[in-house]
C-alpha positions in Angstrom: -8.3 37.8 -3.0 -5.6 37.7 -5.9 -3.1 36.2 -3.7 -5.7 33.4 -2.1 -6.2 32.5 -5.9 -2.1 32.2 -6.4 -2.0 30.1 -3.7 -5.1 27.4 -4.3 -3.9 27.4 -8.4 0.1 26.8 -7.0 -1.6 24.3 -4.6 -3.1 22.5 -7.4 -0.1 22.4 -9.7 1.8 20.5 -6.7 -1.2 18.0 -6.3 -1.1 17.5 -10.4 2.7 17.1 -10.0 2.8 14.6 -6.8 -0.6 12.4 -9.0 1.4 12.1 -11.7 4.5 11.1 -10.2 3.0 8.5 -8.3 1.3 7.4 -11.8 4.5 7.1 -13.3 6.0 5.2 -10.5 3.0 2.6 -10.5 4.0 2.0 -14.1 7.5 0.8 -13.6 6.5 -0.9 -10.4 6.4 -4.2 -12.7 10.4 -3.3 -14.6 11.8 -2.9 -11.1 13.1 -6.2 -10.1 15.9 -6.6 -7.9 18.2 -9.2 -7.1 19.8 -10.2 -4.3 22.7 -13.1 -4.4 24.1 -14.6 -1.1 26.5 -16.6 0.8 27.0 -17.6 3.9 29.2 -14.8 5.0 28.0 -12.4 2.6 25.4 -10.8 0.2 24.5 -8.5 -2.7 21.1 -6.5 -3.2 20.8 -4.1 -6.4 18.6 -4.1 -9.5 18.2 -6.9 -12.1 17.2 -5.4 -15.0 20.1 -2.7 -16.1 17.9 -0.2 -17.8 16.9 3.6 -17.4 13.7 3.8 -19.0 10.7 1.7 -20.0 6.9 1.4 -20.3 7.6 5.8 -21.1 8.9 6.5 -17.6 12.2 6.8 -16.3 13.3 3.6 -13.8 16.2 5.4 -12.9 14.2 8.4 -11.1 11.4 5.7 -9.8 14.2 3.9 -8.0 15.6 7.2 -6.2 11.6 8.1 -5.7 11.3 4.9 -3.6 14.9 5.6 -2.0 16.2 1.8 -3.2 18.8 2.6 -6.2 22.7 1.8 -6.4 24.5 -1.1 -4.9 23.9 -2.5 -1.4 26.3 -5.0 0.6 25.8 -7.0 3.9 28.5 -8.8 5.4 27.5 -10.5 8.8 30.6 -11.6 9.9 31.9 -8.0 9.6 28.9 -6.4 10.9 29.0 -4.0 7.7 26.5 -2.7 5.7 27.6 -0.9 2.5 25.3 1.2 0.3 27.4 2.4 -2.9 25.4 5.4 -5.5 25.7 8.3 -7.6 24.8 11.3 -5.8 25.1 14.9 -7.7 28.7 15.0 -9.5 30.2 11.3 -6.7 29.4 8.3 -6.2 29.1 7.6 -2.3 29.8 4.8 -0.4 27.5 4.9 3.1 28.5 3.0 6.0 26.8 1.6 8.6 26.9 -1.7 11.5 24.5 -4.5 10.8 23.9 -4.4 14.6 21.9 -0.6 14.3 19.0 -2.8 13.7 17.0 -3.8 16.4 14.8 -6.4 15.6 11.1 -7.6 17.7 10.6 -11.0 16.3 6.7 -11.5 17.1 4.1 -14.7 16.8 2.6 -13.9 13.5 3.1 -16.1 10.4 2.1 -16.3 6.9 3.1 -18.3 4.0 5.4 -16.6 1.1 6.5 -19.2 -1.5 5.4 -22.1 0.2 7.6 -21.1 3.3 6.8 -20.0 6.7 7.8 -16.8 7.5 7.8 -15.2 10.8 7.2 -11.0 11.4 9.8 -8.9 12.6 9.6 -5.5 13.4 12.3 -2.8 13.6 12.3 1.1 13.5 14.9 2.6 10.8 15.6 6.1 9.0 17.6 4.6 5.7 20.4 6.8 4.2 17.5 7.1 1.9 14.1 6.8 1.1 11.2 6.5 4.3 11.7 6.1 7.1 10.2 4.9 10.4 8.5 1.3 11.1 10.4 -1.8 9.0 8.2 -4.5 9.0 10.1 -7.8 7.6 8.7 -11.5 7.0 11.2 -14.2 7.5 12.3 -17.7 7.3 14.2 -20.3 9.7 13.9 -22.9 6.7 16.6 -20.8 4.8 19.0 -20.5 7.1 20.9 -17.5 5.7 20.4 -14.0 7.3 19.9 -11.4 4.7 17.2 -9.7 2.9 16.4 -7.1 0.3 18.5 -3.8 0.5 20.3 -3.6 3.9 18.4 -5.4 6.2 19.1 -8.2 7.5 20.5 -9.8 11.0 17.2 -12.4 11.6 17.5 -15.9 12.1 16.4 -16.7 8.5 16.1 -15.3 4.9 14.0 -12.3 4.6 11.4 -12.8 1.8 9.4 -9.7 2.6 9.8 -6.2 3.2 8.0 -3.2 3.8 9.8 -0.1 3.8 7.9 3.4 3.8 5.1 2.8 1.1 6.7 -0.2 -0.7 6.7 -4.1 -0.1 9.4 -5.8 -1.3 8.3 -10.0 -1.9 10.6 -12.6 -3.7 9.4 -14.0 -6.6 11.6 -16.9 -7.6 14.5 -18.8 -5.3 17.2 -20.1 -6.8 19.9 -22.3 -4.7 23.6 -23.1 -6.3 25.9 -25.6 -6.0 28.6 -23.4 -6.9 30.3 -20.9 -5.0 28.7 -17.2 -4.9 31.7 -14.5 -5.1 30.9 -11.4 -3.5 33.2 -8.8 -3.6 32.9 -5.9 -1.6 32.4 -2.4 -3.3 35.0 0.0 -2.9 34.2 3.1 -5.3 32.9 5.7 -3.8 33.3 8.4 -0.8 33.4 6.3 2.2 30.9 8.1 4.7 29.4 7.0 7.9 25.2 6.6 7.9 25.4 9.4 11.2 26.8 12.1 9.3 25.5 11.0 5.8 22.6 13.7 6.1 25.1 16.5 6.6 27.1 15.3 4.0 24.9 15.2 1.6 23.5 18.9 2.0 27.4 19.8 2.1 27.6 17.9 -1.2 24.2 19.6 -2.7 25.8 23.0 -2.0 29.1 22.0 -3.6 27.5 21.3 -7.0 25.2 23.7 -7.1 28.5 25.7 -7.3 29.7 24.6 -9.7 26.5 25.0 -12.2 26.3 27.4 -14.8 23.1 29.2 -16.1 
């Protein structure tokens, strides 16, 4: 009887833990704004506003909750996805081929912005963050192919994304005359997506090592 009691008051510390996590997340939701600058050749996804904390909760955890944080980097004539972050003690620098995604373009439109966007449809596990079914809304009428974090590869600019629990919509479109330079990141472990998951426990046990109590 004691130990059915440990378990149903441990049970309900994790469901007062996971509420209030999720709280906390829906009250940065409106600080997290990302960015994402293009060419033709080449583009940059991270987040806007460089901050760690506002509204009382901490942006920088919220990002890493979602599993969209740190630098990402498309470039289509390379077929090269690069996402650059801090994990533990290094900062990483996971590799992947735009091609991996395997987009189902389908029939259903809506309007984002005043543009038509088309559905697409592809099935993903991310370096980070959930996985599973990628549902993206695109369109022809901006002829570039990228989108928020690394997706991209459609026959127009992405302007909606959902990835696990989170929808990711552009608010405001900006188009320059000038010429956007994009460098590509270079800090970082280089690691390839198919053996990031190893790596990463590898990398867990490594610091833990390291700790001191």
């Amino acid at each position: 009887m004691m130990k059915q009691i440990a378990n149903e008051e441990e049970s309900n510390q994790i469901k007062s833990y996971v509420q209030k996590m999720f709280e906390n997340q829906l009250k940065a939701i409106p600080y997290l704004v990302y960015q994402l600058e293009f060419n033709e050749q080449k583009s940059s996804f991270s987040n806007l506003k460089n901050m760690n904390k506002d509204n009382g909760v901490n942006l920088k955890t919220t990002m890493r909750n979602i599993g969209v944080y740190g630098n990402y980097y498309t470039n289509i004539k390379e077929k090269e996805n690069l996402h650059q972050f801090d994990y533990g003690s290094i900062e990483v620098l996971i590799k992947q081929n735009v091609d991996e995604l395997d987009w189902t373009i389908t029939n259903e439109t809506k309007s984002i912005n005043g543009y038509r966007c088309y559905k697409a449809v592809t099935y993903h596990k991310p370096d980070a963050g959930l996985g599973g079914e990628i549902i993206a809304w695109f369109t022809p009428d901006i002829p570039f192919q990228f989108g928020p974090i690394i997706y991209s590869s459609l026959p127009g600019m992405i302007l909606e994304l959902k990835q696990g629990y989170y929808i990711f919509t552009a608010q405001e479109i900006e188009f320059s005359q000038k010429d956007i330079i994009i460098a590509r990141p270079t800090k970082g472990k280089n690691i390839d997506a198919s053996i990031w998951p190893a790596e990463k426990n590898k990398i867990k046990v490594d610091y833990m090592k390291t700790r001191t109590y």
